[in-house]
Each structure stands twice: as structure tokens, then as C-alpha cells.
PDB file of N, CA, C and O in Angstrom:
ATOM      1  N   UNK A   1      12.779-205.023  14.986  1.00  0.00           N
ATOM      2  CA  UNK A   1      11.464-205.300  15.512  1.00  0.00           C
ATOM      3  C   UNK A   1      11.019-206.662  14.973  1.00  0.00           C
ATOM      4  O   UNK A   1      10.946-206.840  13.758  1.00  0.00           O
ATOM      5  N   UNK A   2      10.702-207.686  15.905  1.00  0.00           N
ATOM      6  CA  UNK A   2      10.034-208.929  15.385  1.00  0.00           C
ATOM      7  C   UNK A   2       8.753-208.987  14.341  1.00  0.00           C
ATOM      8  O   UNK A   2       7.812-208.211  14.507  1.00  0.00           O
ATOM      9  N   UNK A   3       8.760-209.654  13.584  1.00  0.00           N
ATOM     10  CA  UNK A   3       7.545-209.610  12.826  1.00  0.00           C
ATOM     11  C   UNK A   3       6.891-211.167  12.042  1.00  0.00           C
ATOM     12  O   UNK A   3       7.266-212.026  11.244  1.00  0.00           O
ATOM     13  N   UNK A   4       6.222-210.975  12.511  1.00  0.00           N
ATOM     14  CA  UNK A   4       5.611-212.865  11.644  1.00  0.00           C
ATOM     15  C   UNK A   4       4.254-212.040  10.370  1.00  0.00           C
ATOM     16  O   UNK A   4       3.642-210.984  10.208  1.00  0.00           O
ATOM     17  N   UNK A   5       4.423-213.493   9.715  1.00  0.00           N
ATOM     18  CA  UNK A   5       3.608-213.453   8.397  1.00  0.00           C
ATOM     19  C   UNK A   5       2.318-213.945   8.580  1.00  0.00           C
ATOM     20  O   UNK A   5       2.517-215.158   8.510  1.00  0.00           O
ATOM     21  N   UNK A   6       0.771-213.747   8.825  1.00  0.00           N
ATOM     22  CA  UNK A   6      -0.452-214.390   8.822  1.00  0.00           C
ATOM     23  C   UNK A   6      -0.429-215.273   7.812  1.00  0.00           C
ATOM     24  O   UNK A   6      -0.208-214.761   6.714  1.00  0.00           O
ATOM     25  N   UNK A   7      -0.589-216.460   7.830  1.00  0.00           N
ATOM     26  CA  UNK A   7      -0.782-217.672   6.511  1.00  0.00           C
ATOM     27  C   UNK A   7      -1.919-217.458   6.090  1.00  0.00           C
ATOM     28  O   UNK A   7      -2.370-216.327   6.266  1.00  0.00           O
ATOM     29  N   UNK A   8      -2.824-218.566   5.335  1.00  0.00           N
ATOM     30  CA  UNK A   8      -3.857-218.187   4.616  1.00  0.00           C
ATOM     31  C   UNK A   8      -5.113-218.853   5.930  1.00  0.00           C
ATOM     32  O   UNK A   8      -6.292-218.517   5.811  1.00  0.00           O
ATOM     33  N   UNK A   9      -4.769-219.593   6.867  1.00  0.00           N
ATOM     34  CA  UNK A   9      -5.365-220.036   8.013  1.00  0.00           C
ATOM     35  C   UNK A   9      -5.557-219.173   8.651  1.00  0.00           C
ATOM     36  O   UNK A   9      -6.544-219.332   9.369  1.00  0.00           O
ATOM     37  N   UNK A  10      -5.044-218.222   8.760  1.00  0.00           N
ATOM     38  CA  UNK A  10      -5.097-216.874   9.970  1.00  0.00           C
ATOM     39  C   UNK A  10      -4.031-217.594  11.049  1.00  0.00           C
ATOM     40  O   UNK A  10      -4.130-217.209  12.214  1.00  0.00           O
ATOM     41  N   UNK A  11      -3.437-218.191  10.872  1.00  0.00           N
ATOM     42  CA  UNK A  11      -2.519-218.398  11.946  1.00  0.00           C
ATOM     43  C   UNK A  11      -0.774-217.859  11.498  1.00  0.00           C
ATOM     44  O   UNK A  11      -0.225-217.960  10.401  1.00  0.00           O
ATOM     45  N   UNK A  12      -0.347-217.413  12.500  1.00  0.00           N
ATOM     46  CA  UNK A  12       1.394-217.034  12.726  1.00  0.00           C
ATOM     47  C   UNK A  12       1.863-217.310  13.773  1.00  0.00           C
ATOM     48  O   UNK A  12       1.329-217.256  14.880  1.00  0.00           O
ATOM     49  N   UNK A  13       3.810-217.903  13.248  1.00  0.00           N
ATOM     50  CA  UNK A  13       4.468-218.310  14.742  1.00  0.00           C
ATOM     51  C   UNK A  13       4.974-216.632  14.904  1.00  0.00           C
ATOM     52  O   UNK A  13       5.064-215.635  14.188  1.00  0.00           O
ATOM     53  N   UNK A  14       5.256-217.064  16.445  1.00  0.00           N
ATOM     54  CA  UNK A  14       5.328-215.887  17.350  1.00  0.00           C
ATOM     55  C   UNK A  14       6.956-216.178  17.307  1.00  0.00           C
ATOM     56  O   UNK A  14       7.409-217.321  17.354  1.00  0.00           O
ATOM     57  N   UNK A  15       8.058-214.579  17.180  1.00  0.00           N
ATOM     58  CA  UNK A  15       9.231-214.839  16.894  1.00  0.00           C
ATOM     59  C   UNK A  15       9.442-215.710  18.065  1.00  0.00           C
ATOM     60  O   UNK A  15       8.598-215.785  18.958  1.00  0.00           O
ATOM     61  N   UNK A  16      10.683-216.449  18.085  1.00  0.00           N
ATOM     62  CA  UNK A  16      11.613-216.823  19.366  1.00  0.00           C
ATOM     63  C   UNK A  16      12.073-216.306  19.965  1.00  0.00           C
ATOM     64  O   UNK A  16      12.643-216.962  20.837  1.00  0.00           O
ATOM     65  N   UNK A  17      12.271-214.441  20.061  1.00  0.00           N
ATOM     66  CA  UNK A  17      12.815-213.269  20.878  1.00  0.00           C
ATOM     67  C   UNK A  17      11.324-212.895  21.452  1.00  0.00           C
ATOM     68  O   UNK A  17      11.244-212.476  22.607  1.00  0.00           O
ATOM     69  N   UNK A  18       9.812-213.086  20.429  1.00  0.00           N
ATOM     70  CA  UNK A  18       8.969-212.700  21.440  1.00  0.00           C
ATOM     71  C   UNK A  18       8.530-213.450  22.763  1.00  0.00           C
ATOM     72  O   UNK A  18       8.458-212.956  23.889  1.00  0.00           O
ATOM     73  N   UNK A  19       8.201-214.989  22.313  1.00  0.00           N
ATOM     74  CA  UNK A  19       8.130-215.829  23.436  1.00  0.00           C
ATOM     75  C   UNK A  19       9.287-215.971  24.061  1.00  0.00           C
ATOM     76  O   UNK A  19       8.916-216.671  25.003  1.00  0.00           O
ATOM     77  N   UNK A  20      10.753-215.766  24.264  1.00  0.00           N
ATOM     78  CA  UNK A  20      11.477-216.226  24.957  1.00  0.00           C
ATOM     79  C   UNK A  20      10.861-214.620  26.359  1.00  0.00           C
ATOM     80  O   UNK A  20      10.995-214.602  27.583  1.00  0.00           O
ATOM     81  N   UNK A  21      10.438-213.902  25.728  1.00  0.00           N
ATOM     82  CA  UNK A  21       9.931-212.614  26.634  1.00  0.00           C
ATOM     83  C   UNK A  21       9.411-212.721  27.250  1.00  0.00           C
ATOM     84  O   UNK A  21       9.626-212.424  28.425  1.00  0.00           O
ATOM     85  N   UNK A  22       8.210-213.319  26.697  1.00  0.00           N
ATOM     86  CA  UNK A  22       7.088-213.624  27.554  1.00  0.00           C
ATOM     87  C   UNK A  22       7.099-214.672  28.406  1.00  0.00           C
ATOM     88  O   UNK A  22       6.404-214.621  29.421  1.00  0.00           O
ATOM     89  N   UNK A  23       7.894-215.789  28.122  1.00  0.00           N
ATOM     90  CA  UNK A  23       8.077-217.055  29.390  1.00  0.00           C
ATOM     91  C   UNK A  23       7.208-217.770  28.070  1.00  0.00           C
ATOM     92  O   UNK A  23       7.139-218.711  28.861  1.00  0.00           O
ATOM     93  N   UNK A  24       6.668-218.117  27.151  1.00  0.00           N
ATOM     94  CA  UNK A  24       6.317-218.915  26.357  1.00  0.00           C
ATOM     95  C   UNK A  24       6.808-220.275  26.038  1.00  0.00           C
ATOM     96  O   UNK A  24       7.999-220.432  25.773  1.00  0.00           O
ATOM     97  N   UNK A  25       5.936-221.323  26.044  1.00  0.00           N
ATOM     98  CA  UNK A  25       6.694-222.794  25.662  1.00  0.00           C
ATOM     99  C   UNK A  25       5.329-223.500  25.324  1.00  0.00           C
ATOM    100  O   UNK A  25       4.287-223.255  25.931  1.00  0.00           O
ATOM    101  N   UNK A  26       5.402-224.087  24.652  1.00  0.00           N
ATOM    102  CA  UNK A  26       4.408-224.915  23.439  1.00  0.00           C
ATOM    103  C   UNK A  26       3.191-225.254  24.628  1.00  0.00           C
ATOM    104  O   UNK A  26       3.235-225.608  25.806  1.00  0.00           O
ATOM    105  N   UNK A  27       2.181-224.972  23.735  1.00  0.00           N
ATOM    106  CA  UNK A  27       1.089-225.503  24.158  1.00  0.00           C
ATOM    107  C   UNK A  27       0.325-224.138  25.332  1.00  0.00           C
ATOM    108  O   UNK A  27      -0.761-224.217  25.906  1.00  0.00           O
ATOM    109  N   UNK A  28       1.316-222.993  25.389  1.00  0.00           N
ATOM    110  CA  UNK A  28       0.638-221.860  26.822  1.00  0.00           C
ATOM    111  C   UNK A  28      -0.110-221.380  25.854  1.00  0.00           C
ATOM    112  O   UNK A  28       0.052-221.725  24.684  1.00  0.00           O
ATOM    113  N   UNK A  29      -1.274-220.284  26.349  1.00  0.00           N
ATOM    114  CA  UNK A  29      -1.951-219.892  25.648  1.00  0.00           C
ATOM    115  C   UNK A  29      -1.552-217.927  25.601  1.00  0.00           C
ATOM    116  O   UNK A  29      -0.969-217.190  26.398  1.00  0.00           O
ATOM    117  N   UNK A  30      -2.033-217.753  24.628  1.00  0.00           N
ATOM    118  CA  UNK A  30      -1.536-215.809  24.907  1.00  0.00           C
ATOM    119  C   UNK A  30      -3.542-214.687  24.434  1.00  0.00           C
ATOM    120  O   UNK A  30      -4.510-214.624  23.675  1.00  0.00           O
ATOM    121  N   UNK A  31      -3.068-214.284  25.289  1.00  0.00           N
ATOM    122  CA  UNK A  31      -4.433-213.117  24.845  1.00  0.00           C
ATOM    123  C   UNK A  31      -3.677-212.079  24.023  1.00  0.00           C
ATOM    124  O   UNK A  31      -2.468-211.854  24.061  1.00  0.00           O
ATOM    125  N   UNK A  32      -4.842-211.336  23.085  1.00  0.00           N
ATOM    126  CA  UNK A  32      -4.612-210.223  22.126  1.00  0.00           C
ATOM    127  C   UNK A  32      -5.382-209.061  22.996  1.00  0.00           C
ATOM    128  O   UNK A  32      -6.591-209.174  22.796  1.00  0.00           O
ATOM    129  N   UNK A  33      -5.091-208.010  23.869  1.00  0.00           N
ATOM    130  CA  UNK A  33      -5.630-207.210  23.988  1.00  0.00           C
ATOM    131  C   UNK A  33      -5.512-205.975  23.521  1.00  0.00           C
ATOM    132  O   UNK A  33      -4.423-205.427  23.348  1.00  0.00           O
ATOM    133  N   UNK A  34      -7.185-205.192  23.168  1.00  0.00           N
ATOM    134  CA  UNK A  34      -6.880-204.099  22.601  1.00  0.00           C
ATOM    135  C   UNK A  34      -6.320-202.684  23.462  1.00  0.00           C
ATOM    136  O   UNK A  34      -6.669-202.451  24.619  1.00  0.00           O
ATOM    137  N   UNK A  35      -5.641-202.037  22.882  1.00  0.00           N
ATOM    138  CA  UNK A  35      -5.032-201.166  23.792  1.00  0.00           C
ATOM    139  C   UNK A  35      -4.983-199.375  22.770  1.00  0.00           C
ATOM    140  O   UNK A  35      -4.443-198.299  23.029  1.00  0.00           O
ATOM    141  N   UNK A  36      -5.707-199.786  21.787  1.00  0.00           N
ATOM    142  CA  UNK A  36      -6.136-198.684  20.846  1.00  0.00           C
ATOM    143  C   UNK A  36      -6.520-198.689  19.466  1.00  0.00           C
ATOM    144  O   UNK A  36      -5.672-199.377  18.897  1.00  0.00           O
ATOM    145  N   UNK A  37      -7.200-198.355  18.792  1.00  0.00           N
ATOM    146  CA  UNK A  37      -8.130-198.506  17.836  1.00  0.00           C
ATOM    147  C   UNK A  37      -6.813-198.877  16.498  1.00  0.00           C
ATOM    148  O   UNK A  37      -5.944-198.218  15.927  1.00  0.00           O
ATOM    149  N   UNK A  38      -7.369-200.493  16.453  1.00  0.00           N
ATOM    150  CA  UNK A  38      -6.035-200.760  15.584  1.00  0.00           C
ATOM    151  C   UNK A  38      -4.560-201.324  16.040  1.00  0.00           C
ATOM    152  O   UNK A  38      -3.641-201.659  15.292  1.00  0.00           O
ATOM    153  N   UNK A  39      -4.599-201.337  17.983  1.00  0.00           N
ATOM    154  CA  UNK A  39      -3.624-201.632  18.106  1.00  0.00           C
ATOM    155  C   UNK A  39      -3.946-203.173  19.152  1.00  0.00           C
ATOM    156  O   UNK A  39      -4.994-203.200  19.796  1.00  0.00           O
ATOM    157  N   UNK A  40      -3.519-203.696  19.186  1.00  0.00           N
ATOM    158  CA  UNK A  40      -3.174-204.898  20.181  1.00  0.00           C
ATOM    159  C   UNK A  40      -1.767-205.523  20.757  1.00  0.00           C
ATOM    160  O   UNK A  40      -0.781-206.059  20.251  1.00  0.00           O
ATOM    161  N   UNK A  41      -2.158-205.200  21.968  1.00  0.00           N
ATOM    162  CA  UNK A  41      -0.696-205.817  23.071  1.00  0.00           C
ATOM    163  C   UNK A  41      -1.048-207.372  23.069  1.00  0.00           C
ATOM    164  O   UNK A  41      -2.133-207.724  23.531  1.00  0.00           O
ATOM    165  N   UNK A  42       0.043-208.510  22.447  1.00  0.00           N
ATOM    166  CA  UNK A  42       0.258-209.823  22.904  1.00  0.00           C
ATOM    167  C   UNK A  42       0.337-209.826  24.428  1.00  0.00           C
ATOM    168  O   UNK A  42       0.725-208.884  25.119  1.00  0.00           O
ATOM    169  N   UNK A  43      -0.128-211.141  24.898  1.00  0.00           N
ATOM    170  CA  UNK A  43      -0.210-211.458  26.602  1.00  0.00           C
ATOM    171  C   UNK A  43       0.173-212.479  26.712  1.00  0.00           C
ATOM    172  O   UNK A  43      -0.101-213.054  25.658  1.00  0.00           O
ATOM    173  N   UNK A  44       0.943-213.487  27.716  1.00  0.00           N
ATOM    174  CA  UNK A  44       0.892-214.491  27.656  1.00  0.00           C
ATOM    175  C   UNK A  44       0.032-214.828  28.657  1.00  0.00           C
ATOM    176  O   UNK A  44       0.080-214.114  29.658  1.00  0.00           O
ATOM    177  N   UNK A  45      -1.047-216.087  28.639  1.00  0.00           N
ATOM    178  CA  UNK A  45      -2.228-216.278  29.501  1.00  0.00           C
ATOM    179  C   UNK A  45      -1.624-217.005  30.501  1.00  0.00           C
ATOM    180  O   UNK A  45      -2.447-217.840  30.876  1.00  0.00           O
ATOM    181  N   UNK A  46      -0.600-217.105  31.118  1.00  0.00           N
ATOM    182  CA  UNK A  46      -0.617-218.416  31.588  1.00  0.00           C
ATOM    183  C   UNK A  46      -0.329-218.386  33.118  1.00  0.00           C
ATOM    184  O   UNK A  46       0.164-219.279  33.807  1.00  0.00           O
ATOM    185  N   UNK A  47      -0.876-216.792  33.593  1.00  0.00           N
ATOM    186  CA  UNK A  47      -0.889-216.900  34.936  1.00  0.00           C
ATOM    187  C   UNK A  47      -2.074-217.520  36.034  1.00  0.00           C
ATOM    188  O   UNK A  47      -3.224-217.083  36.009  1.00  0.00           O
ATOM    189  N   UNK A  48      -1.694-218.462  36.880  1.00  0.00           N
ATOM    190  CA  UNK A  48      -2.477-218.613  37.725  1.00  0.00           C
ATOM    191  C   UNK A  48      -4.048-218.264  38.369  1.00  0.00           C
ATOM    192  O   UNK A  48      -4.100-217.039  38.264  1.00  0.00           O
ATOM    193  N   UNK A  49      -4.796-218.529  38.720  1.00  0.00           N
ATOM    194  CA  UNK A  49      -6.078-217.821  39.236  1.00  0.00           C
ATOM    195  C   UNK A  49      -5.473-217.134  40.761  1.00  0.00           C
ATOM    196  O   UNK A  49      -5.821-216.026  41.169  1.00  0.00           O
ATOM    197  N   UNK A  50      -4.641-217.920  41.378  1.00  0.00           N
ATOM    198  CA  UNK A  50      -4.035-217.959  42.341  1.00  0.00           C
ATOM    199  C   UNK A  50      -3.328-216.410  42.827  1.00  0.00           C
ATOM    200  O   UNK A  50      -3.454-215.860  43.921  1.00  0.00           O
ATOM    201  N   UNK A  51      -2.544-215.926  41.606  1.00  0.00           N
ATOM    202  CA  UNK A  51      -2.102-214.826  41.169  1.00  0.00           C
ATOM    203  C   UNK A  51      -2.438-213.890  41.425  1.00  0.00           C
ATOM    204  O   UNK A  51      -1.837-212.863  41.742  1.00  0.00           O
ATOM    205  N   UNK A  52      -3.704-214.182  41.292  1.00  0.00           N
ATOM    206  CA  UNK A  52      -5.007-212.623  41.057  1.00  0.00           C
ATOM    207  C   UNK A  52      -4.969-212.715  42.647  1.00  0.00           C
ATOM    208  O   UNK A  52      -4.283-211.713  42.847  1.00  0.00           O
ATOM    209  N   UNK A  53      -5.156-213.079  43.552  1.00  0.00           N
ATOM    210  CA  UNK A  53      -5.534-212.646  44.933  1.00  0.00           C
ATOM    211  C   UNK A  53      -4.550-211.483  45.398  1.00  0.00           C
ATOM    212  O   UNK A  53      -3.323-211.398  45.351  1.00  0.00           O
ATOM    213  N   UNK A  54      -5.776-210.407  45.979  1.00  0.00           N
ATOM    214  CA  UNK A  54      -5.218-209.146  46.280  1.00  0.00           C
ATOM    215  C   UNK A  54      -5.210-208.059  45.197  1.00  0.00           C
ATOM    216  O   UNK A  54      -4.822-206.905  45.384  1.00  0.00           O
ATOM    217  N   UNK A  55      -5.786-208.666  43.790  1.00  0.00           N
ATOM    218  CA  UNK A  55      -5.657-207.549  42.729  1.00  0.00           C
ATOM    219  C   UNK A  55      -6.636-206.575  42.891  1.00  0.00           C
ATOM    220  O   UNK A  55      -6.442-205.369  42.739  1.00  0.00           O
ATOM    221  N   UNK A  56      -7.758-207.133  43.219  1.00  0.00           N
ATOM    222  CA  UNK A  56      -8.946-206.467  43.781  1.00  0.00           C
ATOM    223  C   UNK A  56      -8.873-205.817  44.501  1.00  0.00           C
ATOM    224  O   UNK A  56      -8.299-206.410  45.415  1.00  0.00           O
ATOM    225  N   UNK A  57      -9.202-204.302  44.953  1.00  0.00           N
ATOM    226  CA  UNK A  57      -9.422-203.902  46.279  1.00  0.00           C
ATOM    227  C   UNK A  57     -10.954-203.940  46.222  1.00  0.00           C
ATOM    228  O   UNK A  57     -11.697-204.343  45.326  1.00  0.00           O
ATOM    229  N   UNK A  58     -11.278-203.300  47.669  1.00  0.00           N
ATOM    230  CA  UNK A  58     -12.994-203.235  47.829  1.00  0.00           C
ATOM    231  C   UNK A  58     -13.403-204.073  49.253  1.00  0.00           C
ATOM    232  O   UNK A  58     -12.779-204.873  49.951  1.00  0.00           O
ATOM    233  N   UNK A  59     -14.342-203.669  49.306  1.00  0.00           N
ATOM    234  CA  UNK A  59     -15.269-204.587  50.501  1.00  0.00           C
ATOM    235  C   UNK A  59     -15.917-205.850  50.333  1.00  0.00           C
ATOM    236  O   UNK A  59     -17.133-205.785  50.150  1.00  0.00           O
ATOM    237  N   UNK A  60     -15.507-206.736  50.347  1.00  0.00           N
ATOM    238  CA  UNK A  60     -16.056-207.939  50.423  1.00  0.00           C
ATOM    239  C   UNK A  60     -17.405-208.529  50.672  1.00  0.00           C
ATOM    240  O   UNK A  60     -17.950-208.419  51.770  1.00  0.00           O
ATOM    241  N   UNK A  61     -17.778-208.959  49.978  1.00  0.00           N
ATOM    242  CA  UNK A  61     -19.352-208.922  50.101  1.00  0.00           C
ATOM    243  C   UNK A  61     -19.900-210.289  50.620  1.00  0.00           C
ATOM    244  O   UNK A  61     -18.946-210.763  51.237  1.00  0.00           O
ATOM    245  N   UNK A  62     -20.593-210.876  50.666  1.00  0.00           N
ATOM    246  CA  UNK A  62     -20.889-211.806  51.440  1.00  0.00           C
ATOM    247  C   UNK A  62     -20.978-213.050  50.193  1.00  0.00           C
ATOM    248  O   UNK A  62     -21.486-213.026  49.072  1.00  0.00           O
ATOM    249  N   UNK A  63     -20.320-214.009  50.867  1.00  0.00           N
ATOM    250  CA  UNK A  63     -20.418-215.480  50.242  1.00  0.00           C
ATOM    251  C   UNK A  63     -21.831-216.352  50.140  1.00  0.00           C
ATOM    252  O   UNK A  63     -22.768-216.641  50.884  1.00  0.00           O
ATOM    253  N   UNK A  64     -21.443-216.578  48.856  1.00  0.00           N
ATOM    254  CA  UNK A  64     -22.749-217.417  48.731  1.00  0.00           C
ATOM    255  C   UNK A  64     -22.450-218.212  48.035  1.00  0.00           C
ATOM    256  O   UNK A  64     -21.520-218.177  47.229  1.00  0.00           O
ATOM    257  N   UNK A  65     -23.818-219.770  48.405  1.00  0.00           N
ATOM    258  CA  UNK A  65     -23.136-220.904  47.962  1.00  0.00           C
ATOM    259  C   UNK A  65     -23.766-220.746  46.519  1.00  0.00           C
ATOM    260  O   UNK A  65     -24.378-219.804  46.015  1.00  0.00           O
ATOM    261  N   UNK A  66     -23.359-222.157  45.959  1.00  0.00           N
ATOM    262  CA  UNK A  66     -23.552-222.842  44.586  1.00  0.00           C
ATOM    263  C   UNK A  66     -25.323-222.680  44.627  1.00  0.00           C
ATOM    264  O   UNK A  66     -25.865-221.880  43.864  1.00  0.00           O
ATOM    265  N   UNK A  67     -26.041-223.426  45.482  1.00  0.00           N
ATOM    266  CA  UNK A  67     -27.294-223.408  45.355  1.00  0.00           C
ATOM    267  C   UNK A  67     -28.206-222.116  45.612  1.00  0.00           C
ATOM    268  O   UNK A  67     -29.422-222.118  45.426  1.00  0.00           O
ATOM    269  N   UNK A  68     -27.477-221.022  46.058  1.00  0.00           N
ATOM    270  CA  UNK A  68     -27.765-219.822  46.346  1.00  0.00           C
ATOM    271  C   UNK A  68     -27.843-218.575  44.841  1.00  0.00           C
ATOM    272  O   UNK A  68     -28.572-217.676  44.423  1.00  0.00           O
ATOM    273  N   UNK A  69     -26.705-219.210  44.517  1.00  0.00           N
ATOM    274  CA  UNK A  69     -26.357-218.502  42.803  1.00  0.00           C
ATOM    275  C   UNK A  69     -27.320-219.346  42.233  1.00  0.00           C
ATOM    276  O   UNK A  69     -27.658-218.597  41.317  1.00  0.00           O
ATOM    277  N   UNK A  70     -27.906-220.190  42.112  1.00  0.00           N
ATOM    278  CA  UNK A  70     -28.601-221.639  40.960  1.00  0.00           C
ATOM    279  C   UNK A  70     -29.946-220.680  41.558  1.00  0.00           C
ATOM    280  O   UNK A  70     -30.440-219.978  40.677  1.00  0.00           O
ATOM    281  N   UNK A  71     -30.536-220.570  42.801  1.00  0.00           N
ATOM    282  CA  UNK A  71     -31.679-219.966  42.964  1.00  0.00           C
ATOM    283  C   UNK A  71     -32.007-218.448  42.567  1.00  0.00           C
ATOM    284  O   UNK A  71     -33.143-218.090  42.253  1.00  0.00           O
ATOM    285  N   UNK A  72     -31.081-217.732  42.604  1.00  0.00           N
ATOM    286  CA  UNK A  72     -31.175-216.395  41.982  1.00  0.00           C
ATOM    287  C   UNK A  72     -30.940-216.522  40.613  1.00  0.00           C
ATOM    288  O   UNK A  72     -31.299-215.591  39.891  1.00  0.00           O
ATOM    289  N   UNK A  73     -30.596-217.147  40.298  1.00  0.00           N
ATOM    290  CA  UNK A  73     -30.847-217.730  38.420  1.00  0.00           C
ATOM    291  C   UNK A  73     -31.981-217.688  38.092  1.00  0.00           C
ATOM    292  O   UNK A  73     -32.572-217.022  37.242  1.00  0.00           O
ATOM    293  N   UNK A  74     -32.306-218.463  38.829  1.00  0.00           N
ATOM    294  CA  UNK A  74     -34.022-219.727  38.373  1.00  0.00           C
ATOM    295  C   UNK A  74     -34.850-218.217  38.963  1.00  0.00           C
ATOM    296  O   UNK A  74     -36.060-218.186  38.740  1.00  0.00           O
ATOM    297  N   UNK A  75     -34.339-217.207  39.567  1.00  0.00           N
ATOM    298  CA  UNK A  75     -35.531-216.460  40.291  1.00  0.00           C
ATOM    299  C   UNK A  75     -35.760-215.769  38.925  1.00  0.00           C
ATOM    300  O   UNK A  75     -36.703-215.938  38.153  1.00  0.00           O
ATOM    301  N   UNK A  76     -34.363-214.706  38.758  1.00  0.00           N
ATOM    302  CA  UNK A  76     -34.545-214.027  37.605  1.00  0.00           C
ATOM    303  C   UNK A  76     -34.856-214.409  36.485  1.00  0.00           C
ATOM    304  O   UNK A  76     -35.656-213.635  35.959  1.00  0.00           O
ATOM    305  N   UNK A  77     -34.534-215.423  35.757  1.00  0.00           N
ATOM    306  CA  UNK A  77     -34.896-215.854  34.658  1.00  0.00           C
ATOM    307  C   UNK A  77     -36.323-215.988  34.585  1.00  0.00           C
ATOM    308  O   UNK A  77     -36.890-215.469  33.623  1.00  0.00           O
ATOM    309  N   UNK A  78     -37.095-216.700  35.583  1.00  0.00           N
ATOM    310  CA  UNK A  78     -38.504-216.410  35.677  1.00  0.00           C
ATOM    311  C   UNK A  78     -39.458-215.144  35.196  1.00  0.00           C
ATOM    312  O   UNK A  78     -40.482-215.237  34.520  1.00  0.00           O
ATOM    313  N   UNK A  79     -38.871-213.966  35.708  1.00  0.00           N
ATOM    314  CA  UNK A  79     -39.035-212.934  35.235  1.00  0.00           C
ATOM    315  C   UNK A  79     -38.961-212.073  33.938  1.00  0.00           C
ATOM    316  O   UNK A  79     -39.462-211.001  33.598  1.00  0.00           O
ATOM    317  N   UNK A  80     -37.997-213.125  33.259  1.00  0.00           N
ATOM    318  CA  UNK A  80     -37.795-212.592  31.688  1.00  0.00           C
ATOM    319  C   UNK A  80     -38.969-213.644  31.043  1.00  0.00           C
ATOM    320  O   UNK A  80     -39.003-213.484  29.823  1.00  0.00           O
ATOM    321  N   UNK A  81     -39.714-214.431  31.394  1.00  0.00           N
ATOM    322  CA  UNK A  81     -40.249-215.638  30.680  1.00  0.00           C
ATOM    323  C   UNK A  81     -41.635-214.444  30.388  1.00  0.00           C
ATOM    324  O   UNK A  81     -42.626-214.792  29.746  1.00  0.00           O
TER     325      UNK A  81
END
């Protein structure tokens, strides 16, 4: 089983059997997700936004622009003032 050492930085390299797994090469980024109290699955981040289309199911809701989201901002926030 691979295992790295935390330095006194909080940082550790990731073995060369784990990233060669994951598709890893200098500079990708990886998420820690939790997957049980105490436990965390390594990720490598480095898929696409592109990727995600179709992960979603559901009904599609209606598009709205940039200035449409900026006005329902400015509406609600009003309301917390």
C-alpha cells in the first residue's frame, strides 16, 4: 500500500504508483473528498467543465442572463439590509 510522510508544512508527495493512477503530472490539481468520518478518497481535479454535460438529469429551467442574476442579487440583498 502506498504511503507518504506529512512534513512539518503540512505538505506530502503523492507516491509515483498513486499519480501514475490517477493520470497526474506536475502542476494538476487533486481534491480530498470525504467519504467517511476519518476517511478521505484522493481525486484528481483535472477534468474538464465540458465533461460534466449530461451528468445532470432534470428539467431545464429557463436561462437567464448575467444582468438578470446581478438584478435578483441587488433585489434580495435589499431585503437583508
Amino acid at each position: 500500500m502506498p504511503a507518504a510522510t506529512v512534513t512539518s508544512k503540512g505538505q506530502i508527495t503523492i507516491p509515483v504508483e498513486v499519480r501514475s493512477s490517477l493520470g497526474l503530472d506536475a502542476g494538476d490539481r487533486v481534491e480530498f473528498v470525504e467519504v467517511g468520518k476519518g476517511q478521505f478518497a484522493i481525486m484528481a481535479a483535472t477534468r474538464s467543465v465540458q465533461e460534466l454535460r449530461g451528468l445532470f438529469r432534470g428539467k431545464r429551467k429557463k436561462v437567464v442572463s448575467v444582468e438578470e442574476m446581478n438584478a435578483a442579487i441587488s433585489k434580495r440583498a435589499s431585503r437583508l439590509r
